[in-house]
C-alpha positions in Angstrom: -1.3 -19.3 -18.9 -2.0 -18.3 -15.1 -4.4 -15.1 -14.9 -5.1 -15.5 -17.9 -9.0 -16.1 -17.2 -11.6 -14.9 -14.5 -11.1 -18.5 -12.7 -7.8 -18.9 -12.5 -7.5 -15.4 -11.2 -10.3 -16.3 -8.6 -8.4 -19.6 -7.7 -5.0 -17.6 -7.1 -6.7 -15.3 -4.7 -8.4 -18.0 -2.8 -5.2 -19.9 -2.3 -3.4 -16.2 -1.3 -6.3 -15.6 0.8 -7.0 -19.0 2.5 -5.7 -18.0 6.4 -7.8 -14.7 6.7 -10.2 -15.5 4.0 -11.9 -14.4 0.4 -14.3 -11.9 1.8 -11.3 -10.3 4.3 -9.3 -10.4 1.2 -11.7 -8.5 -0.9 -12.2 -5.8 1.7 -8.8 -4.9 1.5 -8.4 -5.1 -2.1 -11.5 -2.0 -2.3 -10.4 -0.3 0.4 -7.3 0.1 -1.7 -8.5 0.4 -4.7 -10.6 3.3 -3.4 -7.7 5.3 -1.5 -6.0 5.0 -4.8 -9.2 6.6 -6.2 -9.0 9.5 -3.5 -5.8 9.8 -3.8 -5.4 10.6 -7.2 -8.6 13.1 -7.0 -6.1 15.3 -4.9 -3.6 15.1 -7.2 -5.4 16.1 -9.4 -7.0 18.8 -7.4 -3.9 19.9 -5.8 -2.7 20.5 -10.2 -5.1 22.4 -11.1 -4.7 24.4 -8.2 -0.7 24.8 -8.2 0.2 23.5 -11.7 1.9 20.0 -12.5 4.2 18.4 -9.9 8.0 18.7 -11.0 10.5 16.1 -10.9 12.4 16.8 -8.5 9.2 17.6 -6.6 8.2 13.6 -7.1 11.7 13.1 -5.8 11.6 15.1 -2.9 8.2 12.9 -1.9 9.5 9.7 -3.3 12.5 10.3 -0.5 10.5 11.5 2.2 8.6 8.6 2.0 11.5 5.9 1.8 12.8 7.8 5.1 9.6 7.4 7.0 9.3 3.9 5.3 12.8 3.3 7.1 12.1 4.9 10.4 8.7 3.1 10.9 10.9 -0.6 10.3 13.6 0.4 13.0 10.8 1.2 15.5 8.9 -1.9 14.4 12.3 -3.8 14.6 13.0 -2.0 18.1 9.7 -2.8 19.6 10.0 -6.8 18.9 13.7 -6.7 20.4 11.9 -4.7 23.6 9.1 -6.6 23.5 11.2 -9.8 24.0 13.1 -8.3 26.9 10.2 -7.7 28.7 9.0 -11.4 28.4 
């Protein structure tokens, strides 16, 4: 079974990693692994400040961020279309 050892988890990153590279790789996967952390030290700052964050609370942010998700591919999809008129 794939993953299921050290190795074989090292071998899948390399291949995944091969164009930018192992250490690159790595980098990334801490810096993310430490905004998680942060992250989830606010939330849990941000509870004990104004109490447990409702459902429809998670689902107001949840939407907010598919709409800004949205918005930032149309002006990524816009800028490629004007970026080839240009050229």
């Amino acid at each position: 079974m794939r993953g299921s050892s050290g190795g074989d988890l090292l071998d899948e990153i390399r291949a995944e990693a091969a164009e930018r590279g192992l250490s690159a790789y790595v980098t990334e996967a801490l810096r993310f692994k430490r905004d998680r952390d942060r992250l989830r030290e606010l939330v849990g700052w941000i509870q004990e400040e104004h109490g447990p964050v409702t459902e429809d609370e998670r689902a107001a942010a949840v939407d907010e961020v598919e709409d800004l998700d949205a918005e930032h591919e149309r002006r990524r999809a816009t800028g490629r279309r004007n970026a080839g008129e240009a050229a």
